[in-house]
N, C-alpha and C positions, 0 to 999 in steps of 0.2 A: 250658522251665524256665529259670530268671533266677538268675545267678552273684551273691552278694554282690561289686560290683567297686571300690569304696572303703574302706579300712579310716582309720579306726575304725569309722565308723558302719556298722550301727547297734549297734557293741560299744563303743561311748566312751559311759562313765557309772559310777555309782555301783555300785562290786563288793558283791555282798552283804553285808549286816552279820551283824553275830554269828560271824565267823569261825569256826570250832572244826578243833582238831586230828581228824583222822577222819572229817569231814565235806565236805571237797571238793566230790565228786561232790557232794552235794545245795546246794550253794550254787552250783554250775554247771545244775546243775536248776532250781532257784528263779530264776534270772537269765533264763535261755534261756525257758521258760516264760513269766513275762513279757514280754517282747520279744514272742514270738510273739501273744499275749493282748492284749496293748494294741496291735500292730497294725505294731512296729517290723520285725518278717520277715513276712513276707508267702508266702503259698502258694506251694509252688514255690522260696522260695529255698532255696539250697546253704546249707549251714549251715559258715564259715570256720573250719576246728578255728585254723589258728594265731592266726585274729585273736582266737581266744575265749582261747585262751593267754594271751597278753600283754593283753588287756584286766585279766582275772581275776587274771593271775601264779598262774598253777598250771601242771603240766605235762599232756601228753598223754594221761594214764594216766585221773585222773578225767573228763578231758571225754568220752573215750570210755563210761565208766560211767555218764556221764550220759543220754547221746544215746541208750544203749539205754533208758534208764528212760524216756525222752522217747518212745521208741519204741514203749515196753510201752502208754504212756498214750493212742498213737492221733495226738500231735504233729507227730509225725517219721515220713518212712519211709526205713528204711536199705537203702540200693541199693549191693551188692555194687559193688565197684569203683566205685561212684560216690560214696561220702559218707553222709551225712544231709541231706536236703531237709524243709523243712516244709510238712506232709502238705497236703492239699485240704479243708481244714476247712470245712462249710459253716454256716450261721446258725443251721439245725438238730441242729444237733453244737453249739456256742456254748449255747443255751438248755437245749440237752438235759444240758448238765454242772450249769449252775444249778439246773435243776428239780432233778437228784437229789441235789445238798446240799441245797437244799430240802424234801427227805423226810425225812433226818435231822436238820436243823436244827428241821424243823416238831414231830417227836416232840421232841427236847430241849424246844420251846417248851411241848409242850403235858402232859409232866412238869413244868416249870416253875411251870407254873400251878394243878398240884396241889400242890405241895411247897416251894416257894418263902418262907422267912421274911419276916413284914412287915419286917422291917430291910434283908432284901434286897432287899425290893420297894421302899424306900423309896432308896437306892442305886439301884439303876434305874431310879426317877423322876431322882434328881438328875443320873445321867449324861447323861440326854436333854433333864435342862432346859439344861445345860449345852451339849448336842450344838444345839438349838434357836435359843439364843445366838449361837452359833459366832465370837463375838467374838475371841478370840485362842487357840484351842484349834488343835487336831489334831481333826480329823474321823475320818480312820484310826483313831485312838488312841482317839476315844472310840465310835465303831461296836467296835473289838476289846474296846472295856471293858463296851458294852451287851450285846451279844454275849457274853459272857465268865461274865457274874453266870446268864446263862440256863442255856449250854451245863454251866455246871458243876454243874448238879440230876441234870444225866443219866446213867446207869448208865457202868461204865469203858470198855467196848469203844464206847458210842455217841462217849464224849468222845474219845478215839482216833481216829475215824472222823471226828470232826468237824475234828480238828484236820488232819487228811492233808488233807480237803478244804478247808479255811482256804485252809492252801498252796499251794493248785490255781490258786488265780486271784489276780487280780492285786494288789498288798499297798496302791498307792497308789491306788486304786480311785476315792475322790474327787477325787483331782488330774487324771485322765485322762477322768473321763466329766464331764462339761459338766452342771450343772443336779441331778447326781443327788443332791444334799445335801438338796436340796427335797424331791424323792419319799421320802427314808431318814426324812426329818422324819413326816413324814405317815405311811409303814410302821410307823415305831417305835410312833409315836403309840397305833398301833389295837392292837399288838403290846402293849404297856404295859398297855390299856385290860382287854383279853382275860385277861392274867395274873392284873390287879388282879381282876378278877371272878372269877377261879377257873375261868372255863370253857376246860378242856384241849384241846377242840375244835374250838371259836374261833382260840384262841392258835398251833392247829398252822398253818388254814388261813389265818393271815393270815402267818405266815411264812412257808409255802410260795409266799406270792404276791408277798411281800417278794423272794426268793429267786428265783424266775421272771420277775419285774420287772427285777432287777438282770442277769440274761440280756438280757432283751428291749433294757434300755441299753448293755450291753458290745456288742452287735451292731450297735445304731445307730452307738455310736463307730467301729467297724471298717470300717462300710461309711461315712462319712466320712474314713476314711484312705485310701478305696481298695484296702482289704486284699482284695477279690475282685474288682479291674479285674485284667484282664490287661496 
């Protein structure tokens, strides 16, 4: 097992945004989450409550709330007298999180596709022609805004669902995986394709594949950091 033994890193960086009063814990969640997702902790490390402290500037109370919810999620395992360590994730646990937002992303998609206004549909052309561009955009911003016109055809418990799994992974998604702009191009593309024609079907399995894709490249990136060298 491997001590975090320099601080800051890998807790020196951008504290979550959107700050809110009552929300600590999950901006200590969403922080540590990432780290672990994009490859900055590594299996087996200790997890530094103090350096998480004064990176974040919060006190003890929510990080501990966090680490359990980190916990609940399969992230983290809490060892009595020992801390939080982050858990033994393998590539099959990585893809296996992707695929099942992919199940409910794929339903949202393929509602979408029965119910979807041509104004909205035409909005979703432009976001992509835009995302396609990628001239001086946010990639982020315009995947949560293609995404966004989809997700929101779908019944209230599915959008709730989608949105916890939003959060699940990692927010800068294009800045950390290498090349995936290309493939999101091409996904969107058929995703787009599928709606416009109406077929609900289509439209699921080409997001679920969207969505299983984006597994298969969060994995490649990890095992480029070395995240399962010992």
């Amino acid at each position: 097992m491997t001590e975090l033994a320099v601080f800051p890193d890998p807790y020196q960086g951008t504290r979550p945004p959107n700050r809110r009063r009552g929300g600590l814990a999950d901006d200590v969640v969403l922080y540590v989450r990432e780290q672990i997702l994009t490859g900055a902790l590594k299996p087996g490390t200790k997890i530094d409550q103090e350096a998480l402290a004064a990176a974040l500037d919060v006190s003890r109370s929510p990080i501990r709330e966090a680490l359990v919810i980190l916990g609940q999620e399969g992230l983290l395992d809490l060892i009595p007298r020992r801390g939080a360590v982050v858990a033994d994730l393998t590539p099959e646990d990585i893809v296996d999180h992707y695929e099942l937002f992919g199940v409910v992303a794929g339903r949202a998609a393929a509602i979408a596709a029965d119910t979807l206004s041509e104004e909205e549909i035409e909005q979703l052309r432009a976001i992509h022609d835009r995302f396609v561009d990628g001239t001086n955009d946010d990639l982020s911003a315009l995947n949560w805004a293609f995404h966004r016109i989809i997700n929101r055809s779908a019944p209230r418990r599915t959008r709730w669902l989608l949105r916890l799994l939003e959060r699940s992974v990692p927010a800068d998604y294009y800045e950390f995986t290498d090349g995936w702009d290309a493939q999101a191009v091409q996904h969107h593309a058929a995703i787009l394709e599928a709606i416009v024609e109406r077929n609900a079907e289509e439209a699921r399995r080409r997001m679920e594949h969207h969505l299983h894709e984006s597994g298969m490249a969060a994995v490649d990136h990890l095992e480029r950091q070395g995240f399962w060298e010992d």
